[in-house]
DOFI-132261 format. One record per residue (C-alpha): residue number from 1; x, y, z. Coordinates in nm, 4 decimals. Last residue first. Layout:
N
+------+----------+----------+----------+
| resi |       xx |       yy |       zz |
+------+----------+----------+----------+
|  NUM |        X |        Y |        Z |
...
+------+----------+----------+----------+
END
This chain:
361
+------+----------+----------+----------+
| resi |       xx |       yy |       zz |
+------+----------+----------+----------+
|  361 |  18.1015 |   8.2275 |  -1.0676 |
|  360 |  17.7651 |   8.3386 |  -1.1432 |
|  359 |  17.7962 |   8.1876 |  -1.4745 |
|  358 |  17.8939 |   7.8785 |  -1.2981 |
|  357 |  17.6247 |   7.8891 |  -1.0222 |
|  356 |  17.3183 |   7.9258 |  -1.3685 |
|  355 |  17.4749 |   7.6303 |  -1.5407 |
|  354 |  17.4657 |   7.3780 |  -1.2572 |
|  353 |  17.0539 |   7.5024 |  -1.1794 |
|  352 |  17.0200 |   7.4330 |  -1.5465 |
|  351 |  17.1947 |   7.1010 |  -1.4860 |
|  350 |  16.9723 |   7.0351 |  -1.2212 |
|  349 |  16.6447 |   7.1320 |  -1.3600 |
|  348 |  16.7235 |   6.9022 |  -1.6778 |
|  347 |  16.8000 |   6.5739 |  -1.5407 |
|  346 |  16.4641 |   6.6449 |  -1.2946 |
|  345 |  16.3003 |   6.6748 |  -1.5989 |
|  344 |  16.4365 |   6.3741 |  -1.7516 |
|  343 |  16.3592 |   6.1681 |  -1.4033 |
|  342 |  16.0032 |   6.3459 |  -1.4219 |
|  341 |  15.9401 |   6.1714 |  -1.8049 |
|  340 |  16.0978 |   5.8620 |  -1.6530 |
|  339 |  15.9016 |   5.8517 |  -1.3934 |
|  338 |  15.5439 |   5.8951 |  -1.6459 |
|  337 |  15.6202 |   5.6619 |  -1.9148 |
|  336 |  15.7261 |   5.3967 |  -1.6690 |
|  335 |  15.5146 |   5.3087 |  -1.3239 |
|  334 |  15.2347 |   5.5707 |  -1.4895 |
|  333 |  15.2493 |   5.4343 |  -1.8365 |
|  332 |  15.3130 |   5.0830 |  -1.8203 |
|  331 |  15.0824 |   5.0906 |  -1.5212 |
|  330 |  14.7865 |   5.1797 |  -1.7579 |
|  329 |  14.9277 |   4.9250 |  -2.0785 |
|  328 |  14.9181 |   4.6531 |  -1.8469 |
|  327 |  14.6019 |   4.7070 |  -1.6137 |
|  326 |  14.3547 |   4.8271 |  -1.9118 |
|  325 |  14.3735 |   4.5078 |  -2.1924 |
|  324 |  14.5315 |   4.2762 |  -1.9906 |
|  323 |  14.4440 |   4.3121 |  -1.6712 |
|  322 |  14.1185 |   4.4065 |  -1.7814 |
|  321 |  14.0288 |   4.1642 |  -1.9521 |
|  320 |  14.1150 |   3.8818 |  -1.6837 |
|  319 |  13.8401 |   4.1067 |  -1.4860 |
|  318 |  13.5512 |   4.0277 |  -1.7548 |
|  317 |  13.5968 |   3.6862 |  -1.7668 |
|  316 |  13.5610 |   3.7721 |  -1.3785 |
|  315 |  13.2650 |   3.9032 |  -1.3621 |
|  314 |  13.1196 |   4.2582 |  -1.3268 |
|  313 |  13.4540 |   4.3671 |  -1.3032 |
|  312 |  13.4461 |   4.7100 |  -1.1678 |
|  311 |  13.1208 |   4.7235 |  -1.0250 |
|  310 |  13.1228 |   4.6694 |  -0.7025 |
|  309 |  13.4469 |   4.7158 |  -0.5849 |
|  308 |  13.3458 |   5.0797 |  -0.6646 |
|  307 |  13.1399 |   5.1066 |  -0.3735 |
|  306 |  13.3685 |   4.9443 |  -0.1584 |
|  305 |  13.6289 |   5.2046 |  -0.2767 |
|  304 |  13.4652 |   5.4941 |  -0.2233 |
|  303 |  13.3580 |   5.4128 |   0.1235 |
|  302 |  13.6932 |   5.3876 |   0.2001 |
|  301 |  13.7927 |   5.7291 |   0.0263 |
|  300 |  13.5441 |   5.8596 |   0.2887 |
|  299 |  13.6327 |   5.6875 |   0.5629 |
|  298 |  14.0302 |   5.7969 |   0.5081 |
|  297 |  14.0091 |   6.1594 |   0.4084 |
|  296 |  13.9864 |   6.2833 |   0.7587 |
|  295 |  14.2901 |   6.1223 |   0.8581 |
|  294 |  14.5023 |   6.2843 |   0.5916 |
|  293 |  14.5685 |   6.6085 |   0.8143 |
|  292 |  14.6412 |   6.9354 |   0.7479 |
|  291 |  14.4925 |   7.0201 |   0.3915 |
|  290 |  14.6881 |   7.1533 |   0.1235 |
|  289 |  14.4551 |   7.0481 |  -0.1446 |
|  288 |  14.7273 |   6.8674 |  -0.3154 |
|  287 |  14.8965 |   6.7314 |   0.0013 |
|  286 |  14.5919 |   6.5364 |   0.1067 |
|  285 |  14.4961 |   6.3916 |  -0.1750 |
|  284 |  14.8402 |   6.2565 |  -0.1969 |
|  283 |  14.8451 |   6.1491 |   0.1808 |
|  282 |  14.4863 |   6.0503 |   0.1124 |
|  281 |  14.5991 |   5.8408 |  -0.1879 |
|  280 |  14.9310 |   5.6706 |  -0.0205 |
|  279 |  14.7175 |   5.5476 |   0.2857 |
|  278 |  14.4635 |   5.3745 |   0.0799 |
|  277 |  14.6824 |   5.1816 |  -0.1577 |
|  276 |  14.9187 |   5.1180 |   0.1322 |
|  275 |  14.6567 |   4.9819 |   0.3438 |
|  274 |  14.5367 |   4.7745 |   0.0313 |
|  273 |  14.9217 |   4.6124 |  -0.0204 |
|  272 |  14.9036 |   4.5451 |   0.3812 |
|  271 |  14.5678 |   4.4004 |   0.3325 |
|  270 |  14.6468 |   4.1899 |   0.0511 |
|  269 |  14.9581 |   4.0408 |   0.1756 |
|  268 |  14.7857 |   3.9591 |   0.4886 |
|  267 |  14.4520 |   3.7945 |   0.3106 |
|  266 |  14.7348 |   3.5966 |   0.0746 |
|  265 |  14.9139 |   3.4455 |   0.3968 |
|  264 |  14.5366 |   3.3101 |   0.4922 |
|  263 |  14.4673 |   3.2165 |   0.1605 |
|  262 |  14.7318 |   2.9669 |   0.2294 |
|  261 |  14.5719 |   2.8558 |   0.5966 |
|  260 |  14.2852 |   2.8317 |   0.3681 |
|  259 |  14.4402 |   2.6054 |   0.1670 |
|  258 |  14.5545 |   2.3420 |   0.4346 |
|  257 |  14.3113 |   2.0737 |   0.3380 |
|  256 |  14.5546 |   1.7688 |   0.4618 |
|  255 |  14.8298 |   1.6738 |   0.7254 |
|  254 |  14.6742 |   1.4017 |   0.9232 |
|  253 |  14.5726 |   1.1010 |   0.6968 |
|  252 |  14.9315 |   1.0651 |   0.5458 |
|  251 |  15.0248 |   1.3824 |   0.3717 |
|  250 |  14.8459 |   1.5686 |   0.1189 |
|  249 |  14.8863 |   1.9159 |   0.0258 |
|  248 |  14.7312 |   1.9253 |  -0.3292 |
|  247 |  14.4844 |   2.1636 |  -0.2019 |
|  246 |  14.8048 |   2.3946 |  -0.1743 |
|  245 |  14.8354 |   2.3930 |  -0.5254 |
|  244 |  14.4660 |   2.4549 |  -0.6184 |
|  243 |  14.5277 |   2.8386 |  -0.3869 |
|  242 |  14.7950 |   2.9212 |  -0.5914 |
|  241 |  14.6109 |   2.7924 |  -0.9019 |
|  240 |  14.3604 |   3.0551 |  -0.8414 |
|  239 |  14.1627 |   3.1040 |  -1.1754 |
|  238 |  14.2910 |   2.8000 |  -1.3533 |
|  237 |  14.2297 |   2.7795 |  -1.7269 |
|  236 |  14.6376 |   2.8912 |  -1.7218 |
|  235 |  14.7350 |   2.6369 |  -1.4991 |
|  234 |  14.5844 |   2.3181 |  -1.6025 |
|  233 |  14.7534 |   2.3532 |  -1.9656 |
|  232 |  15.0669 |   2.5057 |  -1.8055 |
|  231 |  15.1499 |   2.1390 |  -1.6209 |
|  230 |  15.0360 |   2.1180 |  -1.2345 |
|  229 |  15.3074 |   1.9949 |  -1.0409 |
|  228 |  15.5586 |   2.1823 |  -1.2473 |
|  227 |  15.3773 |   2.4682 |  -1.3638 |
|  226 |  15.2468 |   2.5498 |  -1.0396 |
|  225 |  15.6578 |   2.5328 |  -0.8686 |
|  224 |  15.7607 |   2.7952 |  -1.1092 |
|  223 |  15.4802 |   3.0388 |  -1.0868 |
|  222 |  15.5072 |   2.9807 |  -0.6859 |
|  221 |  15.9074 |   3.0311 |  -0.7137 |
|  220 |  15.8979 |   3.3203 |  -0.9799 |
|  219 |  15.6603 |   3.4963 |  -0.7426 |
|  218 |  15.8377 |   3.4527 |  -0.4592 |
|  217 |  16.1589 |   3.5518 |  -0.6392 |
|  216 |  15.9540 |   3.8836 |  -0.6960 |
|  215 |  15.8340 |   3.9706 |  -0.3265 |
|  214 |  16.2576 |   3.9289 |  -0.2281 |
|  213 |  16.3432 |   4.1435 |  -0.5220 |
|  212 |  16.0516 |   4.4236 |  -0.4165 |
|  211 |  16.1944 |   4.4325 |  -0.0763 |
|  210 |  16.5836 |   4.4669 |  -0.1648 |
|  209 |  16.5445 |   4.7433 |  -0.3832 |
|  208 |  16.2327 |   4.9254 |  -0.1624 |
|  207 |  16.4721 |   4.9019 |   0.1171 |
|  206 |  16.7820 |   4.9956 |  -0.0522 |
|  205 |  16.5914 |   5.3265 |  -0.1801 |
|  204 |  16.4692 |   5.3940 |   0.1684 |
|  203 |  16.7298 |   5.3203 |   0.3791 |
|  202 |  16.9946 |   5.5455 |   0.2476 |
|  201 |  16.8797 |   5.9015 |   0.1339 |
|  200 |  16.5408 |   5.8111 |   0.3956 |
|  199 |  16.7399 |   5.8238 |   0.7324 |
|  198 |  16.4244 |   5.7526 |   0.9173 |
|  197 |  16.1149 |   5.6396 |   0.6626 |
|  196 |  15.8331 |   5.8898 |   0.6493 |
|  195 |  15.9235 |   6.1272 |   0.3066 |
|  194 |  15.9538 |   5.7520 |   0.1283 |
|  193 |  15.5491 |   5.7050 |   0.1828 |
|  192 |  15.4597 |   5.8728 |  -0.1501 |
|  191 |  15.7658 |   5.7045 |  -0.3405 |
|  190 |  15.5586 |   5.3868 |  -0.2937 |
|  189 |  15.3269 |   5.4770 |  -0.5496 |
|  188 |  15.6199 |   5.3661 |  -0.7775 |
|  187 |  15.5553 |   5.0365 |  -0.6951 |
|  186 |  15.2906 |   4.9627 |  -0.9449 |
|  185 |  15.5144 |   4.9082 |  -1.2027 |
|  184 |  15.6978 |   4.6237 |  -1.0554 |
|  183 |  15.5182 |   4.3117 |  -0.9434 |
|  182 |  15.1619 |   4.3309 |  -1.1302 |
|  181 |  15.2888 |   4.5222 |  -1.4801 |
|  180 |  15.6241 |   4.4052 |  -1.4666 |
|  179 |  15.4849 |   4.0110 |  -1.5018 |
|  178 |  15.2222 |   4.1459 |  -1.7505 |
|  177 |  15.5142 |   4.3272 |  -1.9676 |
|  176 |  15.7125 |   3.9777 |  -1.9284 |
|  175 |  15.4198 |   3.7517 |  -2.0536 |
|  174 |  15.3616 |   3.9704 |  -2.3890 |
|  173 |  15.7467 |   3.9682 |  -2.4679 |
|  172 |  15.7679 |   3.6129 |  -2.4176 |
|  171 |  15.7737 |   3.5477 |  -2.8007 |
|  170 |  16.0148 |   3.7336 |  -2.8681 |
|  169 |  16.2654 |   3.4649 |  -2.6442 |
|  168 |  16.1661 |   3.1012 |  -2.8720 |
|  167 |  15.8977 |   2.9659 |  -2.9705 |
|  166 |  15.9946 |   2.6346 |  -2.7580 |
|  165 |  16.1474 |   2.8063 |  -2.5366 |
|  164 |  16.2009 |   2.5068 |  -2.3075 |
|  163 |  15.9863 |   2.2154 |  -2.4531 |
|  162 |  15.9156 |   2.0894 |  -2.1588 |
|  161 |  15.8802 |   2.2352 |  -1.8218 |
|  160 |  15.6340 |   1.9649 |  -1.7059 |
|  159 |  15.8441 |   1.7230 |  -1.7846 |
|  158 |  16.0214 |   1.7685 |  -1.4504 |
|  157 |  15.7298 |   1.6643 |  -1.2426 |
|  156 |  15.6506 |   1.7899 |  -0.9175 |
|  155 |  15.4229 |   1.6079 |  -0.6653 |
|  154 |  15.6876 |   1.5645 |  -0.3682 |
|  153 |  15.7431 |   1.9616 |  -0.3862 |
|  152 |  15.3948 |   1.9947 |  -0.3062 |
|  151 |  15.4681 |   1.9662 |   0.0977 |
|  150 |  15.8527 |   2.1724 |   0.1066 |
|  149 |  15.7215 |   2.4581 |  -0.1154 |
|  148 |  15.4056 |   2.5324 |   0.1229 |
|  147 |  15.5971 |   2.4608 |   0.4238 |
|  146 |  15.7896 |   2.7786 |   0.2996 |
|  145 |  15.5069 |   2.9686 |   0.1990 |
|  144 |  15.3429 |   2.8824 |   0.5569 |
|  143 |  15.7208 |   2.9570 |   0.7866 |
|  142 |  15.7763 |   3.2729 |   0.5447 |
|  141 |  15.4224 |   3.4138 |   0.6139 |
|  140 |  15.4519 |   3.3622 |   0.9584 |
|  139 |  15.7971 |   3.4959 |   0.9660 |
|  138 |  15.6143 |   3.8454 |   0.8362 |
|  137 |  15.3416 |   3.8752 |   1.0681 |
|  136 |  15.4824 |   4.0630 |   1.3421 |
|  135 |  15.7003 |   4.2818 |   1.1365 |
|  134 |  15.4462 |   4.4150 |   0.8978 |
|  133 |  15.2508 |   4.5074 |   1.2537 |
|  132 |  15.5372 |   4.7630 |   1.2893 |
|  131 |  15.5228 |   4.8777 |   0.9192 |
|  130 |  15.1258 |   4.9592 |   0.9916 |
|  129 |  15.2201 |   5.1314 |   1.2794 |
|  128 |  15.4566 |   5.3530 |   1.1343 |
|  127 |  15.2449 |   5.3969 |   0.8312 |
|  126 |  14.9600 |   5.5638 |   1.1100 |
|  125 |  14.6758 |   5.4871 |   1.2795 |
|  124 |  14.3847 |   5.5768 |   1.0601 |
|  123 |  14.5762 |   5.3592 |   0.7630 |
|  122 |  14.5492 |   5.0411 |   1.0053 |
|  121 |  14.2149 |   5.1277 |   1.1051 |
|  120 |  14.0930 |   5.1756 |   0.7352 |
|  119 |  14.2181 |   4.8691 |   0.6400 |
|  118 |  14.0194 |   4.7244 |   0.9097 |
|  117 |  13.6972 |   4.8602 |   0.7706 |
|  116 |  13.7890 |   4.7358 |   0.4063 |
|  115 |  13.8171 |   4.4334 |   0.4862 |
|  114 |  13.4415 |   4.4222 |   0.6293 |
|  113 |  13.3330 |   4.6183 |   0.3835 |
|  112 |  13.4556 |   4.3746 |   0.1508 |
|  111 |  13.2840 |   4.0767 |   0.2476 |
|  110 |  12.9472 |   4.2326 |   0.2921 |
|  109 |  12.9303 |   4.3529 |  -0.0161 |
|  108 |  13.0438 |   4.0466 |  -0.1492 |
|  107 |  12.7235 |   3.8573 |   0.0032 |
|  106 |  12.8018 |   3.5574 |   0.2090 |
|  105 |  12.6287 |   3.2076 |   0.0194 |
|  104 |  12.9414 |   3.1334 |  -0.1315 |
|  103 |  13.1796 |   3.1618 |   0.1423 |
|  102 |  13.5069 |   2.9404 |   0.0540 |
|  101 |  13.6391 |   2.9374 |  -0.3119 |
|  100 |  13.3815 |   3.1517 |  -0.5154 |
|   99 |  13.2406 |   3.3987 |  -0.2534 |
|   98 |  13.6174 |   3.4232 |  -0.1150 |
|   97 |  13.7383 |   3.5090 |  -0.4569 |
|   96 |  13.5322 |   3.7344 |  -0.6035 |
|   95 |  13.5520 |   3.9415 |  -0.3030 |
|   94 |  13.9491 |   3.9545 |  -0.2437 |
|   93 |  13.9310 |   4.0336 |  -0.6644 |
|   92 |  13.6809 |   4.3130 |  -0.6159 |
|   91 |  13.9012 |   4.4742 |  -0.3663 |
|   90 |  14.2462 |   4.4503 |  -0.5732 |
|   89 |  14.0270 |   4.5887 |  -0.8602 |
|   88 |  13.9807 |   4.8935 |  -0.6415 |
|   87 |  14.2728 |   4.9117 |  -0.5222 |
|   86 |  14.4564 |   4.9479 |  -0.7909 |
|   85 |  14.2976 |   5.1050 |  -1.1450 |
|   84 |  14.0332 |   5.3451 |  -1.0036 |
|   83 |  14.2572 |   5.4516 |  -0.6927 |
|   82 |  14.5557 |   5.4576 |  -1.0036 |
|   81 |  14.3100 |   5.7199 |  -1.2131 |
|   80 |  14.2554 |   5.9346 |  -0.9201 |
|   79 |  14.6404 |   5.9920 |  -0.7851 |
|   78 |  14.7139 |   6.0445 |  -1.1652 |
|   77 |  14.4745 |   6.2882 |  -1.2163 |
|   76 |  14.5503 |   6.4950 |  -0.9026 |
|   75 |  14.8859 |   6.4487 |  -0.9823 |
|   74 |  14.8535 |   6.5813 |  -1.2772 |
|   73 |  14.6441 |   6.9007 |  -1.1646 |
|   72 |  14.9157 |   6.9749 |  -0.8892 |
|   71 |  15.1686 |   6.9368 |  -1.1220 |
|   70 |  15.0144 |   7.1440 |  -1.3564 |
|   69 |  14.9334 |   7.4108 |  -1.0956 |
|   68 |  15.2169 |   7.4644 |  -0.8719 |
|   67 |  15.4882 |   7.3719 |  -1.1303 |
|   66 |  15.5923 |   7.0903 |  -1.3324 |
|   65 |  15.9317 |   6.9550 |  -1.1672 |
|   64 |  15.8453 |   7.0766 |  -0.8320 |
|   63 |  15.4339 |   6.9962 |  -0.8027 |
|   62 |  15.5330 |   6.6480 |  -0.9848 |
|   61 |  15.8027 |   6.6008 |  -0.6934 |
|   60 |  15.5588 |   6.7055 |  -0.4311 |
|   59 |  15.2985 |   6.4312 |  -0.5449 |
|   58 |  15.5354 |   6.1688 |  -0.5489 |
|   57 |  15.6756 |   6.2675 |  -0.2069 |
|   56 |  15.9867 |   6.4734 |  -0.0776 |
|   55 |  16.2253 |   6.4741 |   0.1950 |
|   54 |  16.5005 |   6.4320 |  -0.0630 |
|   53 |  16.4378 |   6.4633 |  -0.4220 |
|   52 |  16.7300 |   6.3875 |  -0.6791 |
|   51 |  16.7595 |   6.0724 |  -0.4381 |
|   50 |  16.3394 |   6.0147 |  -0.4758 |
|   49 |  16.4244 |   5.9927 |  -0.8918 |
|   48 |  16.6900 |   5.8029 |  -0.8570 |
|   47 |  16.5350 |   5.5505 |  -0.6201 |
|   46 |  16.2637 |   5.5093 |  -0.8818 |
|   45 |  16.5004 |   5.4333 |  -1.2032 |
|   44 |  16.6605 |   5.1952 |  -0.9903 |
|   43 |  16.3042 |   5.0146 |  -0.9197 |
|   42 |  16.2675 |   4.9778 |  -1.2767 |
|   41 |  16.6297 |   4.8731 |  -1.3635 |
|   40 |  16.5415 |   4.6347 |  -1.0637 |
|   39 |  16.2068 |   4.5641 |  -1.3070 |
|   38 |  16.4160 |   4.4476 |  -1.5818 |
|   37 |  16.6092 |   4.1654 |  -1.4264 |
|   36 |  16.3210 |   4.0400 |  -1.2747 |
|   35 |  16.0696 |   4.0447 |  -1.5840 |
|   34 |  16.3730 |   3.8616 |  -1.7105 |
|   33 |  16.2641 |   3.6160 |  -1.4831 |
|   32 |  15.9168 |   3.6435 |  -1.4812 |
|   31 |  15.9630 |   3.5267 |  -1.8357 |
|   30 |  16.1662 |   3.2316 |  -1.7651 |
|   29 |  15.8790 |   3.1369 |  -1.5185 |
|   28 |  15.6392 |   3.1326 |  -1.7688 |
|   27 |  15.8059 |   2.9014 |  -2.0130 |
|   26 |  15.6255 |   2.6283 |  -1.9849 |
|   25 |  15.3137 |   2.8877 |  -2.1440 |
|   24 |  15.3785 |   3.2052 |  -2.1793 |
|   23 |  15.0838 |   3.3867 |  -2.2180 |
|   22 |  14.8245 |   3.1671 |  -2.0512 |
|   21 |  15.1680 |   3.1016 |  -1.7834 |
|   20 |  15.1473 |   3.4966 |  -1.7413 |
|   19 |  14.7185 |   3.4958 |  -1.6487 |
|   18 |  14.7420 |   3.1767 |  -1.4203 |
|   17 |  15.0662 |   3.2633 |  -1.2001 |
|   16 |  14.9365 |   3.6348 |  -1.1611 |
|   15 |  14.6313 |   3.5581 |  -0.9882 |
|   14 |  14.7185 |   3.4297 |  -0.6300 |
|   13 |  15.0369 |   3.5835 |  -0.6351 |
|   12 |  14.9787 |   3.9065 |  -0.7589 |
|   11 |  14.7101 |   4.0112 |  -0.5138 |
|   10 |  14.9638 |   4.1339 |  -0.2834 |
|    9 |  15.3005 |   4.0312 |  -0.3452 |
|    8 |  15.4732 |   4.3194 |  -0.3783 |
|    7 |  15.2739 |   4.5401 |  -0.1422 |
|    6 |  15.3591 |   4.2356 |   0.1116 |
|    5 |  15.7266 |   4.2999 |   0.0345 |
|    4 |  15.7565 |   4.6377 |  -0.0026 |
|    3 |  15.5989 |   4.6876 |   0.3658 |
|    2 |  15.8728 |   4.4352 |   0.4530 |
|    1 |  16.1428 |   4.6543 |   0.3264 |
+------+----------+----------+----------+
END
C-alpha cells in the first residue's frame, strides 16, 4: 500500500498541479476529482484482471491470454515503450529540476547518475526491501505534507476558486484524461510486482485500491490548496508551483525557506516510483527471455536510462509537450486500451473453459 503510494505520487505532484490547472483552470481540482472517481473504476478493472490470474505477473498474463509468442512479443514491446515513456522522463524531470531550482552550476549528468545509482541498490536488493524502507519514511512524509497544509493555509483566499464551472463539466474533459494519465494509468505496471506480496488474492488488490486513493486525495489537496493561495493564472505559467507554495512558508523570523525540506518528500516519492519503474522492467525483461535472475539486468537498464534522460526533453517547453501530446494518449492506451482488451480475453478463456466441463459433464 505504501509502495502504491509513493509510485502514486511520484513526479505527479510537483508537475501535475501546473499542467491540469492550464487546462482547467479554478476548476482544476473538480477535475481531479472526477479523475478520482474514474480511476478506482481504473484500479478495479486492474484487480480483476490479477484475481482472474493468481500468482501471475503482467507479462505472464499477456504470455497466457495471447500465447507463447505474441504475448511474449507484446510484452516485450510494451515493457520497452513504457521504460521510454516513464522513467525516463521521470529522470529528466528530477534533473531539470534541481539544476533550475537549487544546483545550477552541477551538471545533470551528474545529478542523475547519482539517483540513479541508489535506485539501482534498492532494486539490487530486493521489492521486499524496498517496501520495508517504504515504511520508514512514510510518517515523515505525512508529518512535512501535513505541516505543509497547516503553514500556507493562513495565505488562502476563497476567491480564488471563482467562477465555479464557469464553462461548465465538458469542458474538463481535457484536464481529467491528464489527471488519469499521471495518477492512474500508469499503475497498471504494478501488476508485475503483485506475484511477491503474501496472501496476494486479498492484500494485493485492496492494497493497490486503498494506496492509489490515499496518493490521489494528495494530489487533489496540493492542486486544491495552489489554486487558492496562488490563483490559476500564477499556477499554470508555474513550472513547480508545489515547490513556490512552500516558499510561501513564512512564520515570524524563525520558521522560513523550508522548500527544500519539500523537495525533500518529492526526492522520496520519486525514488520509490523510479525503483519500481526499474524493478518492474527487469522482472519483465527478465521473464520474457526466461532468464534466472533479474539482478543482472539492473546496471545495464540503469545505464540505459541515464543515457536517455538525456535527451528526452531537450527543454522543458519541450517536456510540457510531451505530456500532453505523447504521455496522455500513450498511458491511455496501455493503463486502458490494453487491460481491458486482456480483461475481455480473460472474459472469454473462462467461459470457454466453463463450456468445455459442461459438455464433458
Amino acid at each position: 500500500m505504501i509502495l502504491t503510494t509513493f509510485f502514486t505520487i511520484g513526479s505527479a505532484i510537483l508537475v501535475v498541479p501546473s499542467g491540469i490547472t492550464a487546462l482547467a483552470r479554478q476548476d482544476a481540482w473538480i477535475a481531479a476529482l472526477i479523475g478520482l472517481a474514474i480511476g478506482i473504476g481504473l484500479i478495479w478493472m486492474y484487480i480483476l484482471l490479477a484475481k482472474q490470474h493468481p500468482n501471475k505477473s503482467l507479462v505472464e498474463m499477456m504470455a497466457i491470454l495471447l500465447g507463447k509468442w505474441l504475448g511474449g512479443a507484446i510484452a516485450l514491446l510494451f515493457v520497452a515503450s513504457f521504460f521510454l515513456a516513464g522513467p525516463t522522463s521521470s529522470l529528466n524531470i528530477l534533473g531539470n529540476f534541481l539544476t533550475i531550482q537549487m544546483m545550477p552550476e552541477t551538471p545533470m549528468l551528474s545529478l542523475n547518475l547519482l539517483f540513479a545509482i541508489i535506485v539501482m541498490m534498492g532494486v539490487y536488493l530486493g521489492i521486499e526491501v524496498l517496501a520495508r524502507s517504504s515504511e520508514l519514511f512514510i510518517p515523515w512524509i505525512a508529518l512535512l505534507l501535513t505541516a505543509l497544509i497547516l503553514f500556507v493555509s493562513f495565505d488562502i483566499k476563497p476567491t480564488n476558486l471563482q467562477p465555479v464551472l464557469e464553462e461548465g463539466f465538458m469542458s474538463l474533459g481535457p484536464a481529467v484524461l491528464s489527471f488519469l494519465s499521471a495518477v492512474f494509468l500508469p499503475n497498471f505496471i504494478l501488476l508485475m510486482i503483485f506475484p511477491h506480496v503474501n496472501n496476494e488474492s486479498n492484500e494485493a488488490g485492496r492494497a493497490l485500491l486503498i494506496g492509489t486513493v490515499m496518493g490521489c486525495i494528495l494530489m487533489i489537496i496540493i492542486v486544491l490548496l495552489i489554486i487558492l493561495v496562488f490563483g490559476p493564472e500564477y499556477t499554470a505559467r508555474s513550472m513547480y508551483p508545489t515547490y513556490e507554495l512552500a516558499r510561501k512558508i513564512s512564520i515570524g523570523d524563525f520558521l522560513q525557506r523550508l522548500e527544500a525540506i519539500v523537495a525533500s518528500t518529492w526526492f522520496i516519492s520519486l525514488y520509490f516510483r523510479m525503483a519500481i519503474y526499474l524493478f518492474a522492467f527487469s522482472a519483465a525483461i527478465a521473464q520474457i527471455f526466461k532468464l534466472k535472475d533479474y539482478r543482472a539486468l539492473i546496471l545495464p537498464l540503469g545505464m540505459l536510462l541515464v543515457a536517455l534522460s538525456q535527451f528526452i526533453h531537450p527543454n522543458i517547453p519541450a517536456q510540457q509537450q510531451w505530456n500532453v501530446r505523447v504521455w496522455t494518449p500513450y498511458t491511455a492506451l496501455t493503463g486502458f486500451i490494453i487491460p481491458l482488451i486482456m480483461l475481455c480475453l480473460s472474459g472469454l478463456r473462462n467461459l470457454r473453459q466453463k463450456n468445455k466441463i459442461n459438455e464433458k459433464i
